[in-house]
Structure formats: structure tokens, C-alpha cells
DSSP file (Angstrom, degrees, kcal/mol; ACC not computed):
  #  RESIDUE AA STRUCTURE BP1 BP2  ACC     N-H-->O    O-->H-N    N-H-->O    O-->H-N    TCO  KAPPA ALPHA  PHI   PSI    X-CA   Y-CA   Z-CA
    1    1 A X     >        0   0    0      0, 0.0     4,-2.0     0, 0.0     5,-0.1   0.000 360.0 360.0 360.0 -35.7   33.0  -21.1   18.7
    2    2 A X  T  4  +     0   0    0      1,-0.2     4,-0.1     2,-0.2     5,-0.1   0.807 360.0  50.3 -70.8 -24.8   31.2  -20.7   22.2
    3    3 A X  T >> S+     0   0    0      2,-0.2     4,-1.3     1,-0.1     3,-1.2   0.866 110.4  46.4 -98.9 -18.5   33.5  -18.5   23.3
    4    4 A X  H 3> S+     0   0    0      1,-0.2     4,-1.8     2,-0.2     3,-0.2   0.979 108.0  56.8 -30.4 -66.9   33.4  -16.2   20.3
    5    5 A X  H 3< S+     0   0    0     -4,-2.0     4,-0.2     2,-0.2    -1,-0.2   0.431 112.0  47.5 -58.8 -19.3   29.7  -16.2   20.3
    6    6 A X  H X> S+     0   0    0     -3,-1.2     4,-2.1     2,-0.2     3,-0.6   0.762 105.2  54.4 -72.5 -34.2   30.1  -14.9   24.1
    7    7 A X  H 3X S+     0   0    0     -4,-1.3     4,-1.7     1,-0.3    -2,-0.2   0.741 105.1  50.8 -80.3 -48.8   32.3  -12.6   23.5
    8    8 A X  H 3X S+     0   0    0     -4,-1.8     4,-0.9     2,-0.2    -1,-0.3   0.598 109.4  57.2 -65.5 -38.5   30.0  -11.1   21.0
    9    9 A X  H <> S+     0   0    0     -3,-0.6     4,-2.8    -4,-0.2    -2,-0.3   0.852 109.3  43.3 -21.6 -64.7   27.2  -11.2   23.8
   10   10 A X  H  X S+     0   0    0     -4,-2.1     4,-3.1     2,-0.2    -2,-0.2   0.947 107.3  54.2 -52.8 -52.0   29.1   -9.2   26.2
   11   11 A X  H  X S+     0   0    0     -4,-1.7     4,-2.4     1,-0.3     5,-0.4   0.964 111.7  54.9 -59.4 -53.4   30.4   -6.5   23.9
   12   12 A X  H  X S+     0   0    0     -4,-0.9     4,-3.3     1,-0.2    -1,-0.3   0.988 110.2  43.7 -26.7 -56.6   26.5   -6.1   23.0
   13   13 A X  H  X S+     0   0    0     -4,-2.8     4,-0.9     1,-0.2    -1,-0.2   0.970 110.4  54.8 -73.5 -30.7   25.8   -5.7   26.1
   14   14 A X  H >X S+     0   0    0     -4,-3.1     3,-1.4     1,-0.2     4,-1.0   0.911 105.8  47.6 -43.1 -62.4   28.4   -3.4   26.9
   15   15 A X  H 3<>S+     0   0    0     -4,-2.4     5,-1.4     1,-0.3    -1,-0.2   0.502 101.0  66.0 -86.6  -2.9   28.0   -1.0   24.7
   16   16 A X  H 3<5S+     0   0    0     -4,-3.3    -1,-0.3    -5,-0.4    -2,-0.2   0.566  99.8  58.0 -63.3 -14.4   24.2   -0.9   25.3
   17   17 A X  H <<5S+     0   0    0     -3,-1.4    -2,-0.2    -4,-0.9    -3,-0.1   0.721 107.4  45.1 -49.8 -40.8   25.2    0.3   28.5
   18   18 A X  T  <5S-     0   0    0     -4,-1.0    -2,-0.1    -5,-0.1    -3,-0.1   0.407 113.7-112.3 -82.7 -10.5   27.0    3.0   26.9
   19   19 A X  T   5 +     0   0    0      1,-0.2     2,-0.8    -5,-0.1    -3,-0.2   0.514  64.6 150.1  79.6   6.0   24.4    3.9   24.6
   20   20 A X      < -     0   0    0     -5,-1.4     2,-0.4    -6,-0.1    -1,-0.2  -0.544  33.9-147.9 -63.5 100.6   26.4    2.8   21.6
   21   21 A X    >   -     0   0    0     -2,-0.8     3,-5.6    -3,-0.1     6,-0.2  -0.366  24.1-111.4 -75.0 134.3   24.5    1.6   18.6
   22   22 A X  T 3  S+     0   0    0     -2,-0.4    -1,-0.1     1,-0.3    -2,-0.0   0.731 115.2  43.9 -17.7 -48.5   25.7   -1.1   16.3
   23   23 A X  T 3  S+     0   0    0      3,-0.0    -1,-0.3     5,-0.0     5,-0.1   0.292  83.6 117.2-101.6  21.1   26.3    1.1   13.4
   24   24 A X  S <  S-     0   0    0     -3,-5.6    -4,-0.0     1,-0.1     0, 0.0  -0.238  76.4-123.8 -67.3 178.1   28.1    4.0   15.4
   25   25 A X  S >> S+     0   0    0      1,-0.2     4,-2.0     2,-0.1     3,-1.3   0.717 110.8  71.7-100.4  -7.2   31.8    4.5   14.2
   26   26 A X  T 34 S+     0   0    0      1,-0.3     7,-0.2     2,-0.2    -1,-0.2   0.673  98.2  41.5 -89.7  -7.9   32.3    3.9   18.0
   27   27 A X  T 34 S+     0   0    0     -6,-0.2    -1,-0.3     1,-0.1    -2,-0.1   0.342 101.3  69.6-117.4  25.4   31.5    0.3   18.0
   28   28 A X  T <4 S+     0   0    0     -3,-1.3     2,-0.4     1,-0.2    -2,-0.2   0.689 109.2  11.9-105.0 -41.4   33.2   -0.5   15.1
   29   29 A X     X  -     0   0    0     -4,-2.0     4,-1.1     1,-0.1     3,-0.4  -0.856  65.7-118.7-134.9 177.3   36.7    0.0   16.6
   30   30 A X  H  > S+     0   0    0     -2,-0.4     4,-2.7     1,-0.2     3,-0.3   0.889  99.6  50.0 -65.2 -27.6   38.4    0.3   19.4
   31   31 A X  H  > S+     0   0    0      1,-0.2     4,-1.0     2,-0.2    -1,-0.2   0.678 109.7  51.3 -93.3 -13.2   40.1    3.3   19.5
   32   32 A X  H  > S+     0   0    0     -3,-0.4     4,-1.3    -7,-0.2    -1,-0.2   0.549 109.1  54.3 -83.6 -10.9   37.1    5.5   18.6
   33   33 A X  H  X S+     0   0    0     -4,-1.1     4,-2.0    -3,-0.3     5,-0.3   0.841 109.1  48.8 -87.7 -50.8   35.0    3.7   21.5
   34   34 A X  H  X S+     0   0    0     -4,-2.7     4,-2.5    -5,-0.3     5,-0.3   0.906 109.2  58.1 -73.5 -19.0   37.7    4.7   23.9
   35   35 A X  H  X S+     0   0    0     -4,-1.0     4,-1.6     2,-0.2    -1,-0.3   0.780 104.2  43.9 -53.1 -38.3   37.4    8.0   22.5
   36   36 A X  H  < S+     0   0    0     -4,-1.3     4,-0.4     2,-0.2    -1,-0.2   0.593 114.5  49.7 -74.5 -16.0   34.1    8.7   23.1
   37   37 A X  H  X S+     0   0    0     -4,-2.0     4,-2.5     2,-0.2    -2,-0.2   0.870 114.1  45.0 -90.1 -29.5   34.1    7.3   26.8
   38   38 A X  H  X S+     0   0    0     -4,-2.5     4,-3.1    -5,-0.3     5,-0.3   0.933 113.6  57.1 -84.2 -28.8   37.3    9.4   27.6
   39   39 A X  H  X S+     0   0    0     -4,-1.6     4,-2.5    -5,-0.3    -1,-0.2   0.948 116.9  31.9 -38.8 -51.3   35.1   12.2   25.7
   40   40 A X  H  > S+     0   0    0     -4,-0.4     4,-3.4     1,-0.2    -2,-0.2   0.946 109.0  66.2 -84.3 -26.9   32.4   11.7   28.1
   41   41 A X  H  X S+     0   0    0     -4,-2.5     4,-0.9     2,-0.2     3,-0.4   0.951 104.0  51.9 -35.0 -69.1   34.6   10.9   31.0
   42   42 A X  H  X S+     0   0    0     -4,-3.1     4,-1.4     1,-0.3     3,-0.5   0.890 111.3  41.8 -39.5 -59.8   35.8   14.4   30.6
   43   43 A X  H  < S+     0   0    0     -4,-2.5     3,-0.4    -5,-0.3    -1,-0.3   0.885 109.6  56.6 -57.7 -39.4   32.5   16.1   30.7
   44   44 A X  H  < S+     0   0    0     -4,-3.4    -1,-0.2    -3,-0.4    -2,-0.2   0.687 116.1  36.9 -65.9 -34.6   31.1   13.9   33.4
   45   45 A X  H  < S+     0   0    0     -4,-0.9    -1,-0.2    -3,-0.5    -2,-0.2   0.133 108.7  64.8-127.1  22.8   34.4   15.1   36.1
   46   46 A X     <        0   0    0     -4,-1.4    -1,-0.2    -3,-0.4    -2,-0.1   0.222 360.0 360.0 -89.6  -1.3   34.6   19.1   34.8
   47   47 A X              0   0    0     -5,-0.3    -2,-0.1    -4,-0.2    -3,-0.1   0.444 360.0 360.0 -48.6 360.0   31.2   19.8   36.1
């Protein structure tokens, strides 16, 4: 249970890093999360 309940700490915090809010579709699964970082990824190294 403790390590669940970490696990659930990090990702929080992680994706407040990212600017990701709780009900975004990008923190609901994975493959839309890595989509939006490889999204931004993009933008960030075509400047």
C-alpha cells in the first residue's frame, strides 16, 4: 500500500512539472502524456 501511495506522489509531482492537470486527457493515460511531451519536445528542438 506504501508503495502505491508513493507512486501516486511522484506521478503528481511529475506531471506538475509538466504542467499537466489532473483532469487533462494527458494524465489520464500514458500514451497521450507521451504524446504531448514528444509534442512539445518537437517544438522546443525546431526553433
Amino acid at each position: 500500500m506504501r508503495l502505491r501511495s508513493m507512486s501516486e506522489v511522484e506521478k503528481r509531482a511529475v506531471m506538475e512539472a509538466y504542467g499537466i492537470k489532473k483532469g487533462d486527457p494527458a494524465y489520464q493515460s500514458e500514451s497521450a502524456c507521451v504524446a504531448l511531451l514528444m509534442k512539445r519536445y518537437q517544438q522546443l528542438t525546431s526553433m
